[in-house]
Every structure is written in C-alpha cells, then in structure tokens.
N, C-alpha and C positions, 0 to 999 in steps of 0.2 A: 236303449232306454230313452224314455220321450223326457226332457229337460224344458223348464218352463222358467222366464224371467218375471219374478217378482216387484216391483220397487226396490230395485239395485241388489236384488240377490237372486242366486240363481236353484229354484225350488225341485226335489229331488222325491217325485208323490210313491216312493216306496218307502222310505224314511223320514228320519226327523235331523236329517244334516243337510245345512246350507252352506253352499260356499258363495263367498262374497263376490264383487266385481269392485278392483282398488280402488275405484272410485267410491266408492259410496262404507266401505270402512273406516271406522271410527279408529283411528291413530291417537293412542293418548301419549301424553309424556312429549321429548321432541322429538324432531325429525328429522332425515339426513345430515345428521351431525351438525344443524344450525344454532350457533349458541346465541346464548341473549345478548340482545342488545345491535343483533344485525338489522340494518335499516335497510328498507325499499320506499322505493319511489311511486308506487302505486300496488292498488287491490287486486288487481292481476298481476302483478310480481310477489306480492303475500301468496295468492293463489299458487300460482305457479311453481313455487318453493314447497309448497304442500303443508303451509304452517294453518291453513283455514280453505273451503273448500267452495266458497261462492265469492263473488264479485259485488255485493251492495249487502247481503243479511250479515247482521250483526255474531249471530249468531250459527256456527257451525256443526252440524251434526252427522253421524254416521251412524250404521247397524254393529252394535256390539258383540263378545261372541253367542249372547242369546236369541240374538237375532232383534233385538229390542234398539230403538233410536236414543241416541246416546250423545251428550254432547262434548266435542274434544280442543272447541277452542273459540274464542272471544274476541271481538273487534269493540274497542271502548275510540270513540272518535265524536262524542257529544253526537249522537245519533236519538237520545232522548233526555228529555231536560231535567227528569229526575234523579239521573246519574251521579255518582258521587267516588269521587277516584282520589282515595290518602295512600296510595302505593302498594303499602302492608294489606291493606282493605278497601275494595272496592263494593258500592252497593250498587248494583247493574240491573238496569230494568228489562223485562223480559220482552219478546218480538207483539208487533200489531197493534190493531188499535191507532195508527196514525196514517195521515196521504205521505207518499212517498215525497224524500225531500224538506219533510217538514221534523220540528223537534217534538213540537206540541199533539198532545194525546187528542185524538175528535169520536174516540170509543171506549168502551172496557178491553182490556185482554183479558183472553182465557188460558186455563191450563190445556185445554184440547189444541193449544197450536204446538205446531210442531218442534219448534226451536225452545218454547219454554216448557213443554213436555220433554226433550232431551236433556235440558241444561237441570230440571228435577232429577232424572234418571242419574246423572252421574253425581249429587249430592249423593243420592243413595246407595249406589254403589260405591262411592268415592275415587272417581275418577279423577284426574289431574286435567287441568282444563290451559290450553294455551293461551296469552293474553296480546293481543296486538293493540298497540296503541299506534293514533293517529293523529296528527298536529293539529285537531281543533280540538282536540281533547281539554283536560286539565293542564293549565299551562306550563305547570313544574314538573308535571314530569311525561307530558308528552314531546316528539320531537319537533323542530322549528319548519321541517315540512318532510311530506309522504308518510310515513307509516314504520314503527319497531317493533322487532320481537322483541315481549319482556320476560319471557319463561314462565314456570309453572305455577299456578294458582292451584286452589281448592274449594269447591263448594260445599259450603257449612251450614247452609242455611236459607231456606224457600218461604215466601209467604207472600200475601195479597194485602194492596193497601190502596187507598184511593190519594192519587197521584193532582199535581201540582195543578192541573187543568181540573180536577175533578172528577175524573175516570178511573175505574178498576184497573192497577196493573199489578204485573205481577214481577217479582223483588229476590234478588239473588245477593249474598253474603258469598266472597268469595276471598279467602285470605292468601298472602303469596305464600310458596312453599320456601322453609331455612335454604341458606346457599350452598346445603351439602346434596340438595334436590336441584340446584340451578346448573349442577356440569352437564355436560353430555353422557345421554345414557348410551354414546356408542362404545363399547371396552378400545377397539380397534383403533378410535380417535384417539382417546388418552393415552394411549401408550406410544400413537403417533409422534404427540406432542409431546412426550416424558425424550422420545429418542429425539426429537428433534434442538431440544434446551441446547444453549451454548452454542447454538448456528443464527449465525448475523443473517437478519431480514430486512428489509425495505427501511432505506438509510440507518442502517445501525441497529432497529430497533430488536431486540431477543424475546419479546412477547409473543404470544401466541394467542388466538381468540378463543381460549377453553372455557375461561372465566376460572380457570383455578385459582385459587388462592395459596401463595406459599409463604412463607417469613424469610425475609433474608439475613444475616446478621452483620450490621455493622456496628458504627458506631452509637447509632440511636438504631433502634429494634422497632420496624415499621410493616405491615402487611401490603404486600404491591398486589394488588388487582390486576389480573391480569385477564381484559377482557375487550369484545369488538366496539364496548362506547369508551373506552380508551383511547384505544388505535386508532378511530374515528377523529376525536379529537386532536389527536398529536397531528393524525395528517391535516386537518383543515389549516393548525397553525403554521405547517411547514415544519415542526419538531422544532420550533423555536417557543425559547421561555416566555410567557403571557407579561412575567412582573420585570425580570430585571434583563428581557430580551436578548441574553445572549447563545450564542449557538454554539454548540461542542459539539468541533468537529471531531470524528473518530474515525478518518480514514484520508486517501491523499483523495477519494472521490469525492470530498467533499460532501460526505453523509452525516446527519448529526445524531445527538441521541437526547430525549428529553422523556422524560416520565408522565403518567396520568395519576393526577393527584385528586381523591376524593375533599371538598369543603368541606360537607358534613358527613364525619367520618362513618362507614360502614360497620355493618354487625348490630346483631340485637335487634329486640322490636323498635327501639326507639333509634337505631341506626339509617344513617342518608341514604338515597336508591343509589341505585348505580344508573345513572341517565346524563342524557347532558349536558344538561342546566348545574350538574354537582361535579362537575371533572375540571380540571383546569392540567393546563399542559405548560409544566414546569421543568426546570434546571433542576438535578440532588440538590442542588443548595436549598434552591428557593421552595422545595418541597419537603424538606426537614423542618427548616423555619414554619411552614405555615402547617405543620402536623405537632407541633410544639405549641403553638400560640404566639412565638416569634414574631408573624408575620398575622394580617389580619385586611380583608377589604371591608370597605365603607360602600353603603346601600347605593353610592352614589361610583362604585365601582372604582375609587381609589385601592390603590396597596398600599398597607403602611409596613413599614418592616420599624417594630419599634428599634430596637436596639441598633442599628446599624452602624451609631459611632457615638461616642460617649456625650456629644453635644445634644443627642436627642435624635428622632425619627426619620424619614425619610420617607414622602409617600413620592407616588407614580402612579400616573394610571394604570388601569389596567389593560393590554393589548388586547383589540378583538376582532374577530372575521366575519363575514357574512358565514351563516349557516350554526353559528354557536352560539344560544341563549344564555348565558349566565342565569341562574335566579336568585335574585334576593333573598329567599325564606332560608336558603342553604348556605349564605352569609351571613344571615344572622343567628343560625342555629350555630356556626361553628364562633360566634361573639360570644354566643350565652355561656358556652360551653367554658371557655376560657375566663370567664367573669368581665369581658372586655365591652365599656359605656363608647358607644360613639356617638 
C-alpha cells in the first residue's frame, strides 16, 4: 500500500485514518512527568523537554485526533505588548502581525494563521494548554532568568480587538486550572513518589517535586507545598533560614533541612502563585511565625518578628542570593491579610 506524508501526518488514500509523526502531535496536559515550576535555561531546553514544540513561536501547535491543528501550549515572555499576565488569568495575544524581535504590532492579525487558528480550536474543544513563562515577562511571576513551566491553563475565550499600536489582533482568555489539575497526570509517577515519602534526599530534604499537597499535623496545622519552585529555592539559599539564618543540621554530613514557605498564602482564586518571587526558604520556626502573622517583611525587605521578647520587636534583614527575586506585591498581600500598617 502506497503511504503519502501530509503536513506531519502520514495519509492513508483507502481510509479516513491518520497516523501521526510524534512530532507534530498535539500533547495536551503534561508531559514526561515534568511538574510545574521546573525551570530551563533556554527555548531549546523547553523544546527539548517536549513542554512546546518550536524555538522562537509563541505559540505551539499540533494535529489533534481529528486530524485538525490544535494548540497544546503557550510561551508568555512579553513577545507582545498587549499581554496581560495576573497568574489566575492571562489575556495572550494571538501570532503575527509584527517584524520579528520586535513587541509592537506593524499589521492586523488574522484568524487564518496558524497558531491563533489552533489556539481557537482547543477553546472549543477545551483543551488544556501548557504555560511557559520567561524572565521578561510580568515581573511577579515570571522567573529572574530563562524560562518555567507553570502548568495547566484553559482557554475560555477568543475575540478580535484593535490592539495598543492600532492594529487588529487577535485575544485569548486563558484561566489556570485548580491545583487538583496541576499534579502529574503520570499514575506511575505518584505512586513513585507516595513509595518514595520518608527517604532522605539532597541534604535532608524529604520533598519531592510532585507538587502535591498534603497536611501535616503538628502543633499549628499548616499545608506544605511540595513542589520544584520550592526545592529550587531551598537550594539557591543552601537550605539556610533567609530571616534568622540558622542551619539545622540533621546528620554527621553535615546536611541541613529548611522548608519552602509561600508569603502569600496559596489556595483559592484570590490565593499567591507558587513562583519565586512568593517562596522564601525558612527554619519550622521561622515558618510558623510568618504563616501566623508573627512574623512580617517590610517593602523595603526587613523581617520583623513582632513578638520576639516582651520589650518589643526585632527586625533583620532579610538574606538574599543572586537568582531569587523576592516581590513586594506578595509582602504586602500577606500585611493586608494580617491587618499589619507598615
């Protein structure tokens, strides 16, 4: 039988079944067990991972199984100036219409291109769209350099609007999916990780990069995040405390162990990303205190631990590394929270 290559499918002229070439299938949801929040160093390492399928387009697409271009995943890195990235909600403008390199529109876009014809296609289908962010992005919750996976979004919503320069483009609503959508859709993975609890990893730490969520019970009843913009963070600080810098050692090799503590706490629409401008990498102590309101920084990146002895407060700076942005909006969402004036 004679077989004929299509545009990345391979056409079968006594039927109506196509089989794809893995390149050019649309993979929704994620992929090889890569959970959110894993960072790369460039677009050929996003590529490469198989979280987006080109090197410079915004926007990636594959053949679905109707054979129709479908799109299964998103690069937001201020690549157009109409962009608008609140975490929960992105409004993402669609491909072309600009010279290459440039932010500014010098045309209309249409729906006949290809990437904002896919990236329609899976609103209507309701595809899960993957979100990569890139350091020139939105500055809270992109990363301080290269490129994140931030898991699964959804597209809610398509239209045409004339855009900041003046030109037709075309406009994608895209909301993130709850965090019971952000694990790993490999079963094989999570059970990895379910056997793997209670085995000491990379100095001390017992986390895993699932992103699960579990409750631990102690004395205050707290959610630990257990995720790779975590681990990220503990290692840049060396698993030492950011506010009152001490290291707990937990072994004669001298490994310590320190926690990933969200500012503005997680959950809900109005709950903080998980990114790494909202993590700080903390002592139990010093991560009780500042999930209490105990503890609180200043826009200007003090820690204050109010109560710390009955004469009154105690601030300190706060410790910091090259490679970890702290943001202010996420210090002071967790002031407002607590009714604290600084």
């Amino acid at each position: 039988m004679f077989f004929r290559a299509v545009r990345g499918f391979i056409h079968i002229p006594s039927g109506r079944q196509h089989v794809f070439m893995p390149a050019y299938r649309a993979v929704f949801g994620h992929v090889n067990d890569v959970p959110p929040g894993t960072a790369y160093e460039s677009r050929e390492e996003v590529k490469a991972a198989k979280l987006h399928k080109e090197n410079e387009a915004g926007i990636s697409w594959g053949r679905d199984d109707d054979g129709e271009r479908s799109a299964d995943a998103i690069v937001l890195n201020k690549g157009y100036e109409d962009d608008v990235d609140n975490w929960q909600e992105v409004i993402y403008t669609g491909a072309g219409g600009k010279t290459r390199n440039s932010t500014k529109q010098t045309s209309d876009q249409t729906w006949d291109n290809k990437g904002n014809s896919s990236l329609r296609r899976s609103r209507v289908k309701g595809n899960f769209v993957r979100v990569i962010r890139g350091s020139a992005g939105e500055r809270a919750y992109s990363p301080v350099s290269g490129y994140r996976y931030d898991g699964l979004y959804k597209v809610v919503e398509d239209w045409s609007e004339t855009g900041r320069s003046g030109f037709k483009i075309c406009r994608f609503a895209l909301h993130r999916l709850g965090d019971e959508w952000q694990d790993l859709t490999s079963f094989e993975q999570q059970i990895s990780d379910l056997l793997s609890l209670g085995t000491q990893g990379e100095s001390g730490d017992k986390e895993t990069d699932s992103g699960i969520v579990r409750r631990h019970s102690m004395s205050v009843e707290r959610i630990v995040r257990k995720s790779a913009v975590t681990r990220r963070v503990k290692r840049l600080h060396g698993y030492i405390c950011q506010i009152c810098r001490t290291p707990l050692r937990i072994n004669s090799s001298g490994a310590n162990y320190a926690e990933g503590a969200h500012i503005h706490a997680l959950g809900g629409p109005r709950g903080g990303p998980d990114v790494d401008g909202n993590v700080l990498c903390l002592c139990p102590n010093c991560h009780v205190k500042l999930d209490r309101g105990a503890l609180y920084l200043t826009d200007d990146f003090q820690a204050v631990d109010r109560f710390a002895s009955e004469s009154g407060s105690i601030v300190v700076p706060l410790r910091m590394v090259n490679g970890h942005r702290v943001q202010e909006r996420f210090i002071r969402a967790h002031r407002r929270f607590w009714n604290i004036s600084d």
